[in-house]
Structures are given as structure tokens and as C-alpha cells.
RODO-2510 file (C-alpha; in nm, 4 decimals, decimal comma):
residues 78
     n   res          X          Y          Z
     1     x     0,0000     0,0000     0,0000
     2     x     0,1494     0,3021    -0,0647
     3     x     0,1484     0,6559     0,1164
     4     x    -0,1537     0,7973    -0,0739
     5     x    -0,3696     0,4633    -0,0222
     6     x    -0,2514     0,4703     0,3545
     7     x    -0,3440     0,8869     0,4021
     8     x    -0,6963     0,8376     0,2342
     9     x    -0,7920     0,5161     0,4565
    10     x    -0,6847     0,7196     0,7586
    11     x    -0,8944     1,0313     0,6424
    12     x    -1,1885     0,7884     0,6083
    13     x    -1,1109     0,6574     0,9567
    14     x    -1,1925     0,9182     1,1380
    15     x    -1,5068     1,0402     0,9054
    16     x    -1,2887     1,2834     0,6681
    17     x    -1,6186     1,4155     0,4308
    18     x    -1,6584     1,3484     0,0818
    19     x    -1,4381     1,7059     0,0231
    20     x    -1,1850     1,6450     0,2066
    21     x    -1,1168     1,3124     0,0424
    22     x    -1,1558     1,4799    -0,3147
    23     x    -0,9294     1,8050    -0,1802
    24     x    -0,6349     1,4794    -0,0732
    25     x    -0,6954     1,2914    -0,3982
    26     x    -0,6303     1,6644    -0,5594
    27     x    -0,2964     1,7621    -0,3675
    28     x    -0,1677     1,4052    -0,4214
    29     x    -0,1756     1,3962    -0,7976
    30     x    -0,0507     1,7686    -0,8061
    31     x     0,1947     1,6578    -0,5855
    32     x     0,3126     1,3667    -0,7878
    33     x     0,3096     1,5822    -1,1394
    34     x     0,4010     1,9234    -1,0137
    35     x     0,5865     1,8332    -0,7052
    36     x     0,5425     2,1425    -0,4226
    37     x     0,5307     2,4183    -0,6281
    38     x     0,1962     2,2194    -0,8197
    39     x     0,0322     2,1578    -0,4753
    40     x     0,1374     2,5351    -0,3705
    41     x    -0,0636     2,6994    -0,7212
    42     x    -0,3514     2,4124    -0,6562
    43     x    -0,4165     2,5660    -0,2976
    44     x    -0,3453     2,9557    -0,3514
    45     x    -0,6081     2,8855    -0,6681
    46     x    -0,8421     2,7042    -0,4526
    47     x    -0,8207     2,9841    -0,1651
    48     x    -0,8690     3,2525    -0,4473
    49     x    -1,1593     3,0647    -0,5635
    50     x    -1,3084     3,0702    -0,2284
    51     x    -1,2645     3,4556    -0,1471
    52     x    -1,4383     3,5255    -0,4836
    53     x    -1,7015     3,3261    -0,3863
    54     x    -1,6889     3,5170    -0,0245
    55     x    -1,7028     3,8671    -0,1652
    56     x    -1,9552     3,8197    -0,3907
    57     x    -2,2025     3,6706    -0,1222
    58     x    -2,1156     3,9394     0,1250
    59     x    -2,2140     4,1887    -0,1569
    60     x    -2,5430     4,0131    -0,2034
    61     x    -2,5814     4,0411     0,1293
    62     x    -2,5057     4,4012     0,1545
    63     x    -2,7700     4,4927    -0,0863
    64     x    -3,0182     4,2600     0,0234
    65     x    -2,9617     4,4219     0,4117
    66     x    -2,9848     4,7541     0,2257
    67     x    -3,3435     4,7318     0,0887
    68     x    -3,4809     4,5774     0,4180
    69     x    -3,3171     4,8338     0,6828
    70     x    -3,5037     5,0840     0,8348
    71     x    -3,4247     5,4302     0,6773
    72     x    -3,2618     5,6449     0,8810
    73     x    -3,4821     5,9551     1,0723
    74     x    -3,3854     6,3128     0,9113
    75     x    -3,3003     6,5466     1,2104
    76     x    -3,4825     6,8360     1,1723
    77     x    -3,4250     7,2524     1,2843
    78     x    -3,5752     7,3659     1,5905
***
């Protein structure tokens, strides 16, 4: 068995979820075609992914929070 087989039966082991296992299977082959620097790009790309994803939802969120807040009292002169 080697050290890939042996890392993804341990990840099952204790209940690793279907992502996890994909996200191993992932760095491994990068790993094994690319060496470091491959498994390096593969996360920064997959972090960069994620904050895209991020930003746009908080910016949804924003606008959405927008049209549903209370509008804001105008002080008046005395």
C-alpha cells in the first residue's frame, strides 16, 4: 500500500467528508506531477476561488440588508 492509499484510509477513519477526500486525492496527484510548487498553485487557486465566492455573497448580502433596513430619521431645525 502506498502513502496515498494509507493517508486516504486514515482520512476515512476518522469520518474525513466526501471534500476532504476529493481536496487529498487533488494535492496528491498535483503533488506527484508538479511536485510542491503544483500543490502550492492548486491551494493559492483554490483559496482565491473561495474569497471570490466570499465577496460576492457578502455583496449580495449588503444589498439585500440595504433594501430591508429601516431608513434612517432626518433630524430636523428647531
Amino acid at each position: 500500500m502506498d502513502i496515498r492509499a494509507i493517508i486516504a484510509k486514515e482520512l476515512r477513519a476518522t469520518g474525513a467528508s466526501p471534500e476532504k477526500l476529493t481536496l487529498w486525492e487533488e494535492i496528491a496527484t498535483e503533488f506527484e506531477g508538479s511536485g510542491p510548487d503544483g500543490v502550492k498553485d492548486l491551494i493559492s487557486k483554490r483559496v482565491k476561488d473561495a474569497r471570490k465566492r466570499a465577496t460576492k455573497e457578502a455583496k449580495e448580502i449588503g444589498e439585500v440588508a440595504a433594501t430591508v433596513a429601516k431608513p434612517k430619521k432626518k433630524k430636523g431645525r428647531k
